[in-house]
PDB file of N, CA, C and O in Angstrom, chain B, residues numbered from 101:
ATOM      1  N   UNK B 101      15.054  31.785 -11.492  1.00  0.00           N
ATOM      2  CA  UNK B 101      15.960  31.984 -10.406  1.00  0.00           C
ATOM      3  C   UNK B 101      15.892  30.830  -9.400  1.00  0.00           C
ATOM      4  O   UNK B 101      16.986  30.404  -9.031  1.00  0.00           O
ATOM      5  N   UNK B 102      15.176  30.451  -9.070  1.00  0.00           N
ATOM      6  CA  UNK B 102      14.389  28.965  -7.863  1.00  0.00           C
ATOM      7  C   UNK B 102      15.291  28.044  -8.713  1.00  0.00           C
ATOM      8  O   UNK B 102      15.642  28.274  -9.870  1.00  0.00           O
ATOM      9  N   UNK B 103      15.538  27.220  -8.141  1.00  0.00           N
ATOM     10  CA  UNK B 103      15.911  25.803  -8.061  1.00  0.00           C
ATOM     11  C   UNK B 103      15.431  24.708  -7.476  1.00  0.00           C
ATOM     12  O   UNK B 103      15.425  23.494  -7.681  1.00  0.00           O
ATOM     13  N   UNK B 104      14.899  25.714  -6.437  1.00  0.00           N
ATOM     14  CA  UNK B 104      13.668  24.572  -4.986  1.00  0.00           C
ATOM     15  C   UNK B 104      12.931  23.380  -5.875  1.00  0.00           C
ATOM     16  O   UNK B 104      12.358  23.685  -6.921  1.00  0.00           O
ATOM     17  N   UNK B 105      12.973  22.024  -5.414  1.00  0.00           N
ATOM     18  CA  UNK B 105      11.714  21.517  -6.112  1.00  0.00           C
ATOM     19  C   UNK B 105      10.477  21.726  -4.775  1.00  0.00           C
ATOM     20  O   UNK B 105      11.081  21.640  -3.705  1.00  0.00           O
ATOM     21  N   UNK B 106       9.254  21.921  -4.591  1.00  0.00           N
ATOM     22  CA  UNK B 106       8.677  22.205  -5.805  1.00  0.00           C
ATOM     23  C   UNK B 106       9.289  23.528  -5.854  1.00  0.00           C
ATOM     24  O   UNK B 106      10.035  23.930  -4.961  1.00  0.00           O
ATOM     25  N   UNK B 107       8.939  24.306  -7.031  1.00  0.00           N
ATOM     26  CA  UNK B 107       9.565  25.720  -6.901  1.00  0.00           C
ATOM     27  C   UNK B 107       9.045  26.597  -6.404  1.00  0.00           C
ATOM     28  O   UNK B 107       7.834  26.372  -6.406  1.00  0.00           O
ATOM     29  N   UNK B 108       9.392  28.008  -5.716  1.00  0.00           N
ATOM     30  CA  UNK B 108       9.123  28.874  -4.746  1.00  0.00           C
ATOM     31  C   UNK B 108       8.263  29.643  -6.019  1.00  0.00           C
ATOM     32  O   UNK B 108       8.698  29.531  -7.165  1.00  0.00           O
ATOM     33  N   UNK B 109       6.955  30.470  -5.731  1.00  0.00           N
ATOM     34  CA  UNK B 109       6.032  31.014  -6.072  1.00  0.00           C
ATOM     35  C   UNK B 109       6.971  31.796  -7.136  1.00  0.00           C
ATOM     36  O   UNK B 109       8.191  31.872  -6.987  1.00  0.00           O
ATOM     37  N   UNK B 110       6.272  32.369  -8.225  1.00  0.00           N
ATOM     38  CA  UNK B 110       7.344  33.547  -8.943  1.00  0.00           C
ATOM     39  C   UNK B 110       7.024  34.670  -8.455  1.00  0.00           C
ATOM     40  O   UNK B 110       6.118  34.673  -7.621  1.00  0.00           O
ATOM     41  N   UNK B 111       7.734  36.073  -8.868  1.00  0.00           N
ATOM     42  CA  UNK B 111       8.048  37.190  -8.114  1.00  0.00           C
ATOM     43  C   UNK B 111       6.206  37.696  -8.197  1.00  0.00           C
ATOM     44  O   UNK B 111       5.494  38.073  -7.266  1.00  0.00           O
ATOM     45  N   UNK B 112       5.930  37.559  -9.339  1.00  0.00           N
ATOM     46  CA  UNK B 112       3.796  38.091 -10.236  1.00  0.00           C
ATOM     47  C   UNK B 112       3.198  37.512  -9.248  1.00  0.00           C
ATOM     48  O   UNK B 112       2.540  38.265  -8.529  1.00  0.00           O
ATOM     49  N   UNK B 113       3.222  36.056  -8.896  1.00  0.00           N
ATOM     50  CA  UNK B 113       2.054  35.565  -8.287  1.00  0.00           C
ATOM     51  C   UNK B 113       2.287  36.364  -6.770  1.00  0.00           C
ATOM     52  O   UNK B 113       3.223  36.813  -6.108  1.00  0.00           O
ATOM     53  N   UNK B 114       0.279  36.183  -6.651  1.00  0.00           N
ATOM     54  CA  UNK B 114      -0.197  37.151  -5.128  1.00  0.00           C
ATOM     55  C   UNK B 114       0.621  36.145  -4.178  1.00  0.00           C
ATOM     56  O   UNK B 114       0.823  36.770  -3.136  1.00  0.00           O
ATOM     57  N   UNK B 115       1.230  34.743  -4.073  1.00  0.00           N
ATOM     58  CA  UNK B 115       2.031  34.024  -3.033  1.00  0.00           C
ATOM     59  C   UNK B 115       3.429  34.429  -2.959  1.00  0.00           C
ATOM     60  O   UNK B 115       3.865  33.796  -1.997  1.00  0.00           O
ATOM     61  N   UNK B 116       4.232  35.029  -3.371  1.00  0.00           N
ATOM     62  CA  UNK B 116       5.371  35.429  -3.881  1.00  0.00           C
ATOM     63  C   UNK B 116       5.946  35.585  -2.595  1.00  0.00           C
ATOM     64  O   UNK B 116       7.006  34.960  -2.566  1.00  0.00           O
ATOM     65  N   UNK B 117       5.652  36.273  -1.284  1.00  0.00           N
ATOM     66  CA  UNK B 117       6.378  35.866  -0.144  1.00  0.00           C
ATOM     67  C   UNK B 117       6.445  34.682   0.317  1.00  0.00           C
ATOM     68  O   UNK B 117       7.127  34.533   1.331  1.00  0.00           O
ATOM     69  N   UNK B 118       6.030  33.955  -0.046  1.00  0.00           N
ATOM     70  CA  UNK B 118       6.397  32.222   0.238  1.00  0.00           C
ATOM     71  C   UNK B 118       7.523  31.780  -0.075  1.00  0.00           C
ATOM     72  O   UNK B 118       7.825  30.712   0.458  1.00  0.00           O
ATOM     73  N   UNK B 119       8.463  32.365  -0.958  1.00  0.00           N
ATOM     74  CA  UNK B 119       9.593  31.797  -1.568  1.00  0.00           C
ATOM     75  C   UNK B 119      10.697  32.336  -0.592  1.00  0.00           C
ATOM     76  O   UNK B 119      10.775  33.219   0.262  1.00  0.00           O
ATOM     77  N   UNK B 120      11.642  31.222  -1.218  1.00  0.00           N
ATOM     78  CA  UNK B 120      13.061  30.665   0.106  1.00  0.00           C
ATOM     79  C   UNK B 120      13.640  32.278   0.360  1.00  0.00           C
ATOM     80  O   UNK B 120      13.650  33.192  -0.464  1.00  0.00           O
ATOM     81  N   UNK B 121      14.080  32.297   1.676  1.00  0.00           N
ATOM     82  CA  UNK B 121      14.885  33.195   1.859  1.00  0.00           C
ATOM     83  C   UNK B 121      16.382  33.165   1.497  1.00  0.00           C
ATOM     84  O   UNK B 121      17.079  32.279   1.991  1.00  0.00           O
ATOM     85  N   UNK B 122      16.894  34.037   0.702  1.00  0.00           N
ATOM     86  CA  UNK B 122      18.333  34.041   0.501  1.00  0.00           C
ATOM     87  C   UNK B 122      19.251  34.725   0.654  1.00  0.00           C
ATOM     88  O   UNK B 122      20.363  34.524   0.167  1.00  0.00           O
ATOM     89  N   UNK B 123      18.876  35.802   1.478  1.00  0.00           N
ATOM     90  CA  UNK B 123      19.638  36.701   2.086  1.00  0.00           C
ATOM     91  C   UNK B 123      19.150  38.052   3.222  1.00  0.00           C
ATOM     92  O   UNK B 123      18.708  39.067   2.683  1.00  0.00           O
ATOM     93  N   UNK B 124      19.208  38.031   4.156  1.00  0.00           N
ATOM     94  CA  UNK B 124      18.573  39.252   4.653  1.00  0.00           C
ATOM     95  C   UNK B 124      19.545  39.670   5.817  1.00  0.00           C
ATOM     96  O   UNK B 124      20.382  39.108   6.523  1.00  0.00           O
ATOM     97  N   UNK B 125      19.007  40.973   5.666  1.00  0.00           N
ATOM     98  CA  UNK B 125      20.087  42.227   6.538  1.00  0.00           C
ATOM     99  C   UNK B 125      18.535  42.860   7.378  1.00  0.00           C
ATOM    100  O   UNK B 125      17.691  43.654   6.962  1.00  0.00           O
ATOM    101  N   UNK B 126      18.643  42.053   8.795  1.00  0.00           N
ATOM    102  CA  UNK B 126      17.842  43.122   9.123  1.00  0.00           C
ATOM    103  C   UNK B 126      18.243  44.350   9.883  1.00  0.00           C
ATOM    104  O   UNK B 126      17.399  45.109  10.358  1.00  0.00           O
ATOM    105  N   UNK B 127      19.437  44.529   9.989  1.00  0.00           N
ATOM    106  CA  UNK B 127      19.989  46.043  10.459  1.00  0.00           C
ATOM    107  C   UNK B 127      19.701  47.219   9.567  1.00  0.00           C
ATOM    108  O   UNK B 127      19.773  48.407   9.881  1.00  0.00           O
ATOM    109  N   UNK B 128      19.234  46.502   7.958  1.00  0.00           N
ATOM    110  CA  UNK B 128      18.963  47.396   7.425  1.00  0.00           C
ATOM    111  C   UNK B 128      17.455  47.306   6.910  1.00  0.00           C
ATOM    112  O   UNK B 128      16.830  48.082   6.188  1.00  0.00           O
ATOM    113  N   UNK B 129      17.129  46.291   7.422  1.00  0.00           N
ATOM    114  CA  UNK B 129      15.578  46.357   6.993  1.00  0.00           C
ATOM    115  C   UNK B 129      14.666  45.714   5.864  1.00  0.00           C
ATOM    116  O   UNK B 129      13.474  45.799   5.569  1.00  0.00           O
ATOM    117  N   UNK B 130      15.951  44.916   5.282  1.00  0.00           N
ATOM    118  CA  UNK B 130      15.598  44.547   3.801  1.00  0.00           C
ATOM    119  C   UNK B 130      15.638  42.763   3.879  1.00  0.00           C
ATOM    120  O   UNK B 130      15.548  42.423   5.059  1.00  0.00           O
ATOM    121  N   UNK B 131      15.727  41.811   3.128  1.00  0.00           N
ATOM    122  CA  UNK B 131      15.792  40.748   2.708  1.00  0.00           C
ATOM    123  C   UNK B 131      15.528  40.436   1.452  1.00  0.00           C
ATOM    124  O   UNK B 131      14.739  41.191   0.885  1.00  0.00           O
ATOM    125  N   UNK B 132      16.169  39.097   0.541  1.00  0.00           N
ATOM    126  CA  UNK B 132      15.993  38.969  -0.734  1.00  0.00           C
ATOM    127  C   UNK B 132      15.356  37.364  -0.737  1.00  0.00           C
ATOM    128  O   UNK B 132      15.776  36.543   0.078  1.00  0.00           O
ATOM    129  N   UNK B 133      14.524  37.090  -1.528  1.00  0.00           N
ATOM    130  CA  UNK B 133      13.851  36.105  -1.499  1.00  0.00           C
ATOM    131  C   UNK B 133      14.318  35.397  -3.000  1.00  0.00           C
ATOM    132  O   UNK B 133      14.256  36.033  -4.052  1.00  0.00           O
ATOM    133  N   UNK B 134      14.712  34.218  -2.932  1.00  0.00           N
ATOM    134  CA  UNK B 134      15.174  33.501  -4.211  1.00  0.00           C
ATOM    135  C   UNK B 134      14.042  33.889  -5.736  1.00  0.00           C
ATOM    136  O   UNK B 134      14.474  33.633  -6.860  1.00  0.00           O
ATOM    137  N   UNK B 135      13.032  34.328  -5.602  1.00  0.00           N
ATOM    138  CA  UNK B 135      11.914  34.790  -6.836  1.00  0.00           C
ATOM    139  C   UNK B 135      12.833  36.084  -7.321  1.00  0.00           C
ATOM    140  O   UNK B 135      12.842  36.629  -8.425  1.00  0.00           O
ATOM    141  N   UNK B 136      13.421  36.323  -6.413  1.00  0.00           N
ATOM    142  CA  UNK B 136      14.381  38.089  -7.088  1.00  0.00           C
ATOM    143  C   UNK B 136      13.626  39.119  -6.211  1.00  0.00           C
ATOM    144  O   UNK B 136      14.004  40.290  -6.177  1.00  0.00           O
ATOM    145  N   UNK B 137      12.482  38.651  -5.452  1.00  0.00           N
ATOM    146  CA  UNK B 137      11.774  40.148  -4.661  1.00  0.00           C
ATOM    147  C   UNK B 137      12.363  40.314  -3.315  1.00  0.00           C
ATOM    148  O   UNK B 137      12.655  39.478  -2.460  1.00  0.00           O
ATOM    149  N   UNK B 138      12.479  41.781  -3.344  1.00  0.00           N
ATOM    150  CA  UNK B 138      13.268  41.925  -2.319  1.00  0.00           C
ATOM    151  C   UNK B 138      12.225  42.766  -1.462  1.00  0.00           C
ATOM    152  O   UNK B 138      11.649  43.742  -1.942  1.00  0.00           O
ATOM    153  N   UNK B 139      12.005  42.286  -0.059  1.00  0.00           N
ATOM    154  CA  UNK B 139      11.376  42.974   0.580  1.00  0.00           C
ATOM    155  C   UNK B 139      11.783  43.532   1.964  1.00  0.00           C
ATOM    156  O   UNK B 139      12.925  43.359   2.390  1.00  0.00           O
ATOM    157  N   UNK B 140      10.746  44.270   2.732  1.00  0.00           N
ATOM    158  CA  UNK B 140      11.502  45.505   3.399  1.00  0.00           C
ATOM    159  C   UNK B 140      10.825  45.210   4.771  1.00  0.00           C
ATOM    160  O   UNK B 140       9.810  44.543   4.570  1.00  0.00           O
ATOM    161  N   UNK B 141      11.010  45.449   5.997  1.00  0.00           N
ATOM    162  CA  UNK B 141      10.664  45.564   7.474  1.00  0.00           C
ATOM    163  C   UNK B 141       9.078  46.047   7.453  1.00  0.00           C
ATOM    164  O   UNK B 141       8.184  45.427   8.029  1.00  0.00           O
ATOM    165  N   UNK B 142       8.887  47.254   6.693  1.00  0.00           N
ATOM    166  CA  UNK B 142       8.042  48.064   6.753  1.00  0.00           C
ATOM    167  C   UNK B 142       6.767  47.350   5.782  1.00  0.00           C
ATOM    168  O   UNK B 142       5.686  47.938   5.820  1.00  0.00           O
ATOM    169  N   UNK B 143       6.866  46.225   5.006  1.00  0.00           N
ATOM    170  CA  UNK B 143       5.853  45.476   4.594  1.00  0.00           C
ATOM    171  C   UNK B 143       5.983  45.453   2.688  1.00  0.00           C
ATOM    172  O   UNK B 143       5.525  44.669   1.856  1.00  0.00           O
ATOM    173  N   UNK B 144       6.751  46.599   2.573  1.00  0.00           N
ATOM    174  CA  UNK B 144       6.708  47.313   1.497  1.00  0.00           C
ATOM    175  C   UNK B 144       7.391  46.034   0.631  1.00  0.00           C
ATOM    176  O   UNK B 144       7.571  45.002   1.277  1.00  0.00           O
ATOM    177  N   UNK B 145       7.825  46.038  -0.951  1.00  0.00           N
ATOM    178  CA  UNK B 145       8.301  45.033  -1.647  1.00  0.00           C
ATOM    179  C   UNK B 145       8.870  45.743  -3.012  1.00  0.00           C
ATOM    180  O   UNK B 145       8.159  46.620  -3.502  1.00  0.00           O
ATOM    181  N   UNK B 146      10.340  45.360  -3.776  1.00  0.00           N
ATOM    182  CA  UNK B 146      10.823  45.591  -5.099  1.00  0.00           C
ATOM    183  C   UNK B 146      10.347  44.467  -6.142  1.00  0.00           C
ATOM    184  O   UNK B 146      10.124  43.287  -5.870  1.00  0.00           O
ATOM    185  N   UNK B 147      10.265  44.947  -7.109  1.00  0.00           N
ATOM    186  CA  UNK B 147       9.742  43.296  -7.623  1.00  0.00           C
ATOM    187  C   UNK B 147      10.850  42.923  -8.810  1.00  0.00           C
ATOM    188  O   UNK B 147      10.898  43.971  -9.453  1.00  0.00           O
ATOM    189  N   UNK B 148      11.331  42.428  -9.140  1.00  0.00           N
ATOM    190  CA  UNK B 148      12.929  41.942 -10.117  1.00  0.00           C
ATOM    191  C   UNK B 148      12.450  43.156 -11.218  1.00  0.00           C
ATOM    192  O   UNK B 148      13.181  44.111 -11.478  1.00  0.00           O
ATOM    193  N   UNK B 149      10.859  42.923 -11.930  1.00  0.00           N
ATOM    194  CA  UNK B 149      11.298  44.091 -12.657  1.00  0.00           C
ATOM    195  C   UNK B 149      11.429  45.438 -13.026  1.00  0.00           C
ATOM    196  O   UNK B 149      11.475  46.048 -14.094  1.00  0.00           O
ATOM    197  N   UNK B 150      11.501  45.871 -11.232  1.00  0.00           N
ATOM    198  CA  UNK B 150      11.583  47.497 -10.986  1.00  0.00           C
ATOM    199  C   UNK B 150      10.220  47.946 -10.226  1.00  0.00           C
ATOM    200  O   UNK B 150      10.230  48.755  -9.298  1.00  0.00           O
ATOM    201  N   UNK B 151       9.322  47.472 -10.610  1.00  0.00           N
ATOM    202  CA  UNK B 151       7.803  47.576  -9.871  1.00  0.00           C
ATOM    203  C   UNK B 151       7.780  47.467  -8.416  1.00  0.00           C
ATOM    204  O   UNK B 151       8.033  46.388  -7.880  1.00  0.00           O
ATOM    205  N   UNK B 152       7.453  48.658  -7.645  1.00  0.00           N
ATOM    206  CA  UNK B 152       7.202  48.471  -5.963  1.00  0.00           C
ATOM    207  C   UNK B 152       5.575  48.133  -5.543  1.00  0.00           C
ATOM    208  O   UNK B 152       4.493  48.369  -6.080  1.00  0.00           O
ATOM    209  N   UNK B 153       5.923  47.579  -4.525  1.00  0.00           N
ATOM    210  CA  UNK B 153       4.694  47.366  -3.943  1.00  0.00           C
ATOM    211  C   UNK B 153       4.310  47.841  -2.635  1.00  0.00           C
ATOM    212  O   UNK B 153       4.911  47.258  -1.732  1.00  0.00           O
ATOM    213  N   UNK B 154       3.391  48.830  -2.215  1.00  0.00           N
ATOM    214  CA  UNK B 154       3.471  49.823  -1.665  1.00  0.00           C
ATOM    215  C   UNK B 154       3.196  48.785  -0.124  1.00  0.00           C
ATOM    216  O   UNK B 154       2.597  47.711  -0.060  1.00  0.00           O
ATOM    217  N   UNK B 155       3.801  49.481   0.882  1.00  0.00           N
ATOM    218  CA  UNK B 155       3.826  48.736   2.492  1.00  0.00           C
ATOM    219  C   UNK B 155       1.887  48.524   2.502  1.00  0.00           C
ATOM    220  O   UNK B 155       1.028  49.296   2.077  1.00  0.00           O
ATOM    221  N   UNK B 156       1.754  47.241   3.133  1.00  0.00           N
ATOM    222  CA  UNK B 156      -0.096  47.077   3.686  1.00  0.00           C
ATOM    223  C   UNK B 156      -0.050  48.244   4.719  1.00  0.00           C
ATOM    224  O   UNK B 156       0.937  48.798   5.203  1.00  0.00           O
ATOM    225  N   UNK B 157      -1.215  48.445   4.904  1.00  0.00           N
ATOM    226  CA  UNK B 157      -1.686  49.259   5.826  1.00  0.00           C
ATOM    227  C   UNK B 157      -1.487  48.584   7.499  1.00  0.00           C
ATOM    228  O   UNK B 157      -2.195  47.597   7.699  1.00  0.00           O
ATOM    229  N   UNK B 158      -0.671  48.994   8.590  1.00  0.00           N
ATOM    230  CA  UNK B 158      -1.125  48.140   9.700  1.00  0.00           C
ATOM    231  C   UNK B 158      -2.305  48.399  10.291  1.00  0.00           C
ATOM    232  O   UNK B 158      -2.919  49.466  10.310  1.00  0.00           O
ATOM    233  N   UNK B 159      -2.738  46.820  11.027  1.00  0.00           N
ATOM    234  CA  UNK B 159      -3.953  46.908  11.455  1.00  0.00           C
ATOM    235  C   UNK B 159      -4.126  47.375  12.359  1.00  0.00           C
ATOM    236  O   UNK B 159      -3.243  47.253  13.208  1.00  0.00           O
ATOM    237  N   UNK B 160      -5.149  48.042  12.641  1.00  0.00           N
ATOM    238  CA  UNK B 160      -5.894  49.015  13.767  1.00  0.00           C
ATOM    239  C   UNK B 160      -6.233  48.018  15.323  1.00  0.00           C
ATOM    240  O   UNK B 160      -7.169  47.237  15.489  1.00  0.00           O
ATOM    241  N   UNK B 161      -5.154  48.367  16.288  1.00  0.00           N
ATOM    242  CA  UNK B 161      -5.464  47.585  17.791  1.00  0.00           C
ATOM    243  C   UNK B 161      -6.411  48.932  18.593  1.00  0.00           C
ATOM    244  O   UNK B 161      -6.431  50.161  18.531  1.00  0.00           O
ATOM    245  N   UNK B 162      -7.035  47.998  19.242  1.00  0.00           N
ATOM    246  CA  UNK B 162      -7.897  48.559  19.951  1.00  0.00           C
ATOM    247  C   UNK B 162      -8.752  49.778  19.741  1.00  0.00           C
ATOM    248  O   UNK B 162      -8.954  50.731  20.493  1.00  0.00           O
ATOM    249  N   UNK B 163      -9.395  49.406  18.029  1.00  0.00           N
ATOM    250  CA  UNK B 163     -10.452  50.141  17.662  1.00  0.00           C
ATOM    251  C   UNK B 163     -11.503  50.645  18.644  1.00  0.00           C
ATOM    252  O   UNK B 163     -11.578  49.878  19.604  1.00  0.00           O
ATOM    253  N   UNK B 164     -12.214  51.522  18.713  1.00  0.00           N
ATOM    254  CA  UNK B 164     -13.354  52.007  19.530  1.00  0.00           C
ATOM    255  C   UNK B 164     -14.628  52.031  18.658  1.00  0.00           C
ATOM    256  O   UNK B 164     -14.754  52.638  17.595  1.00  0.00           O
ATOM    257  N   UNK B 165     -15.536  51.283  19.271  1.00  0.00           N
ATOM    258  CA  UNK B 165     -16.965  51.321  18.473  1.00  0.00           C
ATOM    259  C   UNK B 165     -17.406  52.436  18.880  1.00  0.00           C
ATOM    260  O   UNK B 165     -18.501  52.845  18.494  1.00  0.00           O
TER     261      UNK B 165
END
């Protein structure tokens, strides 16, 4: 799908949000990244071949020891 030289990470590799942006709607929360993964506001990710990737956990502000 990339054309970029060098080329944007593929959708498998753990860098895969590195690749070009090519479309995003954030009214709706989403964006598509030239690898084919389309990812979401909420952290979450589609991967071209149907596989989700579940949102990271956000990090904890002002933990208490």
């Amino acid at each position: 799908m990339c054309q970029h030289q060098p080329p944007c990470p593929p959708a498998d590799a753990a860098g895969r949000e590195a690749a070009r942006l090519v479309a995003y709607h954030p009214e709706q929360g989403w964006g598509l990244l030239c690898n084919g993964v389309v990812f979401f506001d909420d952290t979450g990710e589609l991967l071209p071949d149907g596989r989700s990737v579940v949102p990271s956990a956000p990090a904890c502000a002002g933990q208490v020891s």
